[in-house]
KOLDRENNU-861897 format. One line per 5 residues: number of its first residue (from 0); their letters; for each residue x, y, z of C-alpha. Coordinates in Angstrom, 3 decimals, padded with zeros to 6 digits. Example, Ala and Ser with C-alpha at 12.3 -4.5 7.8 and 13.67 -1.06 7.14 Angstrom:
2
0	AS	012.300:-004.500:007.800 | 013.670:-001.060:007.140 .
This chain:
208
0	XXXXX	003.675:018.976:017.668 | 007.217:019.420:018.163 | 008.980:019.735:014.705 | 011.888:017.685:015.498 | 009.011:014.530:016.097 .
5	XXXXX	007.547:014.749:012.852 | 010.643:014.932:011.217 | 012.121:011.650:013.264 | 008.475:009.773:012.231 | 009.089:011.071:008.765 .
10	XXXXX	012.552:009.509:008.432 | 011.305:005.981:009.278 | 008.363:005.970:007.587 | 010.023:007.186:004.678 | 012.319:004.057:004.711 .
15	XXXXX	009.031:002.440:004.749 | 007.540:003.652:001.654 | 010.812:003.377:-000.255 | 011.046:-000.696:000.592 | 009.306:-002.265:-002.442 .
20	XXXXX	005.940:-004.558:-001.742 | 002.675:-004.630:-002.923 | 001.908:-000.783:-002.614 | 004.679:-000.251:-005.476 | 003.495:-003.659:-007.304 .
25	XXXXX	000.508:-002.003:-007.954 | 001.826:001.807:-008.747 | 003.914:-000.225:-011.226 | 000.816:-001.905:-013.120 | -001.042:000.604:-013.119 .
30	XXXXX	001.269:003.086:-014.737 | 001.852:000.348:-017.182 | -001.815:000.057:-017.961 | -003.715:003.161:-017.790 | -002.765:006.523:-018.721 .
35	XXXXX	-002.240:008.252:-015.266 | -002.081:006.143:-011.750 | -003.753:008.744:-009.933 | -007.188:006.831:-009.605 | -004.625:004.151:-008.141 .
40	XXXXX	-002.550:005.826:-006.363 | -005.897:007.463:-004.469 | -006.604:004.145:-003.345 | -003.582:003.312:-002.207 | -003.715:006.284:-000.075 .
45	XXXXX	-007.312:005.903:001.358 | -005.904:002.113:002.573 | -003.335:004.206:004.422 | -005.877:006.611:005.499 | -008.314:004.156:006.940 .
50	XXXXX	-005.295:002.316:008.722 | -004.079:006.065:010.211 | -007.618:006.568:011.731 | -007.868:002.836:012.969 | -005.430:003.487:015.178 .
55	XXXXX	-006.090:007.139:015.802 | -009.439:006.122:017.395 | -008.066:003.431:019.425 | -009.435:000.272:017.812 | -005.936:-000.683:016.729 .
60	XXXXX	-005.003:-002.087:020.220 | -008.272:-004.159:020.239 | -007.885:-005.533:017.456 | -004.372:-006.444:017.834 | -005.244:-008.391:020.730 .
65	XXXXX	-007.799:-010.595:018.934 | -006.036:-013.403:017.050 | -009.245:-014.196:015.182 | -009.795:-011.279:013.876 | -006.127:-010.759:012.395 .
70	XXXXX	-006.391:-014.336:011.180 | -009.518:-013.780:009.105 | -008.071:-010.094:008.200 | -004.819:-011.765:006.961 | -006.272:-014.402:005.024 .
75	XXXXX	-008.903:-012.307:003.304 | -005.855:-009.495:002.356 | -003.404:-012.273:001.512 | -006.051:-013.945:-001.181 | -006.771:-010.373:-002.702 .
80	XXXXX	-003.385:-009.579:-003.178 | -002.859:-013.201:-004.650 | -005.930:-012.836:-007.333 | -004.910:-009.333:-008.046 | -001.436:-010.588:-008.498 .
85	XXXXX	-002.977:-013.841:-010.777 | -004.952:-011.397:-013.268 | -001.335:-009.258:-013.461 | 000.411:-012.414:-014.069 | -001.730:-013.531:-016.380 .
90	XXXXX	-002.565:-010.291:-018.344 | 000.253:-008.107:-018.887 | -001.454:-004.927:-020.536 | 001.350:-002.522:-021.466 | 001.429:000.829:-022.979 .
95	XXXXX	002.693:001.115:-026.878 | 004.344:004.280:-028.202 | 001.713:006.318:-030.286 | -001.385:004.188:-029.502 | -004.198:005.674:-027.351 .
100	XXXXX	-004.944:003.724:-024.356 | -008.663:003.073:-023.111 | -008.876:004.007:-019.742 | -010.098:001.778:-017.319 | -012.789:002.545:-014.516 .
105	XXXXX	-010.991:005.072:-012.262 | -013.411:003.799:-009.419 | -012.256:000.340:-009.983 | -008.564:000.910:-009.931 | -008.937:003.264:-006.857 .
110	XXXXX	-011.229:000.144:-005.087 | -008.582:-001.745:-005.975 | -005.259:000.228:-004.494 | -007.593:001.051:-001.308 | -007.813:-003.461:-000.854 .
115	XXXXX	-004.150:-003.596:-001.355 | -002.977:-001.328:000.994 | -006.084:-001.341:003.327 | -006.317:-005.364:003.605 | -002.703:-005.521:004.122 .
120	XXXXX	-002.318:-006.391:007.492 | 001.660:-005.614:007.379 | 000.297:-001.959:007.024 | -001.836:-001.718:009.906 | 000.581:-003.363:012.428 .
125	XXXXX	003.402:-001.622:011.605 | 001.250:001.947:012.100 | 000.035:000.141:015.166 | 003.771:-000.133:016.549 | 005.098:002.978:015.181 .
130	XXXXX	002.570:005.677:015.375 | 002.098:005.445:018.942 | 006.047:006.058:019.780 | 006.274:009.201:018.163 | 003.090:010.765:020.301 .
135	XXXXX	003.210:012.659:023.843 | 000.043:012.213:026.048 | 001.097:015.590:028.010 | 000.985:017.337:024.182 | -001.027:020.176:024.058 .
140	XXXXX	-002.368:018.177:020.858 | -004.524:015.338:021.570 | -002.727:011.840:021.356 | -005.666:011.214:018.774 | -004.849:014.370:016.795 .
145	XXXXX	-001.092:013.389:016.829 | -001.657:010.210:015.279 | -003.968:011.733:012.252 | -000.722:014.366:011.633 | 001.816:012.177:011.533 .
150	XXXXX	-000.880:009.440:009.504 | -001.141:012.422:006.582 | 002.870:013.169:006.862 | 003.327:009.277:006.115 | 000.362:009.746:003.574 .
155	XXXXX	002.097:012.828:001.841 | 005.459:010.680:001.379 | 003.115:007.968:000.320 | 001.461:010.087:-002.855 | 005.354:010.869:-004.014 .
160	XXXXX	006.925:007.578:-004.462 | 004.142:005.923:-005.601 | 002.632:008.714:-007.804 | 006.919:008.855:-008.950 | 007.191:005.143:-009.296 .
165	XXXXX	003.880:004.501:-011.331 | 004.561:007.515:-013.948 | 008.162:006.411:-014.206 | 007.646:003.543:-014.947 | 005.603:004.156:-018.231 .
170	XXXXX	007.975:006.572:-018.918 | 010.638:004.312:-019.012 | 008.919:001.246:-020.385 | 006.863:002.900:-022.646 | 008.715:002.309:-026.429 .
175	XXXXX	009.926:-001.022:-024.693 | 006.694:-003.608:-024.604 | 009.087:-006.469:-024.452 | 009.842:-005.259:-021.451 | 007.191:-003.616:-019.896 .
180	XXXXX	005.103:-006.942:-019.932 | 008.056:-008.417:-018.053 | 008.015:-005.940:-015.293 | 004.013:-006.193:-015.362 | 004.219:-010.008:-015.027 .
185	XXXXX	007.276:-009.600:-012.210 | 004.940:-007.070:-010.708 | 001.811:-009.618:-010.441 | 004.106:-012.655:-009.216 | 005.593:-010.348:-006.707 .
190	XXXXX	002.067:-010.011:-004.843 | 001.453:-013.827:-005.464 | 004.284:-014.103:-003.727 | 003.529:-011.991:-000.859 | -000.113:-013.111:-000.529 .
195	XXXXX	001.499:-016.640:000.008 | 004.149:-015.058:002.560 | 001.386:-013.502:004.929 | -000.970:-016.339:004.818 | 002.179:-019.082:005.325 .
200	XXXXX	003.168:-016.407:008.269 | -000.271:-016.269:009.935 | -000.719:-020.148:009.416 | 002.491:-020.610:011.225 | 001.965:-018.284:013.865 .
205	XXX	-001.296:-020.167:014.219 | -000.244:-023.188:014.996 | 002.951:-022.404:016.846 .
């Protein structure tokens, strides 16, 4: 693929991954409440992942065109990302200075990142619209193999801000609990908030 390509697809998704939402919600908790967010940050990825290959292998355009199926994929993602949100709300577990924290099932929190970011249907439309523009059907790659590159370039940028966000977070917050539980309760209502958003969207565009 034509260098100049991947780096225009890299500048916009880049944008992308720098604009705050539920991805970095998440990063944010989790660096508050475990000792590393990689386990998170892996699932957050693999939702990414599974999106990239989605539309690699050409179901994205089928599924696009079925309303019912990005209804019920909406509502589903919106209501995980609102109990998820809830339990962050509600229980703000933050790191102290000097006390060992008990690490929580790194299967879990990777299950966890991989609903957020793979239920999110925000995610899978906007690789739906933007992969596509940045491939060439007369490549000499396939337009399939074009979309999985520029999926693990997006990926790659992906691992950096949120593995940055999610460590520096703790870092920061870490001698402040005060604040920490703050951020971890500002974190949870922010996915409340966009659960709500995507299902009041869809509900609109439902009956519109």
């Amino acid at each position: 693929m034509p260098f100049g390509t991947v780096a225009a697809f890299w500048a916009v998704s880049f944008l992308f991954v720098l604009t705050p939402g539920a991805d970095w919600a998440y990063a944010i908790s989790a660096g508050l409440r475990h000792r590393t967010v990689l386990p998170a940050v892996a699932g957050l990825l693999t939702g990414h992942l599974l999106a990239t290959a989605v539309v690699a292998a050409g179901l994205g355009a089928v599924l696009a065109g079925s309303p019912t199926v990005l209804t019920v994929l909406t509502v589903v993602g919106s209501a995980y990302l609102a109990w998820l949100g809830f339990g962050m709300f509600r229980s703000p577990s933050v790191p102290v200075a000097g006390v060992a924290k008990v690490e929580g099932n790194w299967a879990r929190q990777a299950l966890k990142g991989a609903g957020i970011s793979g239920l999110n249907p925000k995610v899978f439309l906007l690789f739906l619209a933007l992969l596509p523009q940045f491939t060439d059907p007369n490549g000499s790659w396939p337009v399939a193999g074009q979309i999985v590159a520029l999926g693990l370039v997006h990926v790659a940028s992906c691992a950096v801000i949120y593995t940055s966000v999610g460590s520096g977070a703790r870092a920061v917050l870490r001698t402040r609990p005060s604040a920490a539980r703050a951020v971890t309760r500002f974190s949870g209502a922010a996915m409340m908030v966009i659960g709500a958003f995507l299902f009041l969207e869809q509900l609109l565009h439902w009956y519109s």
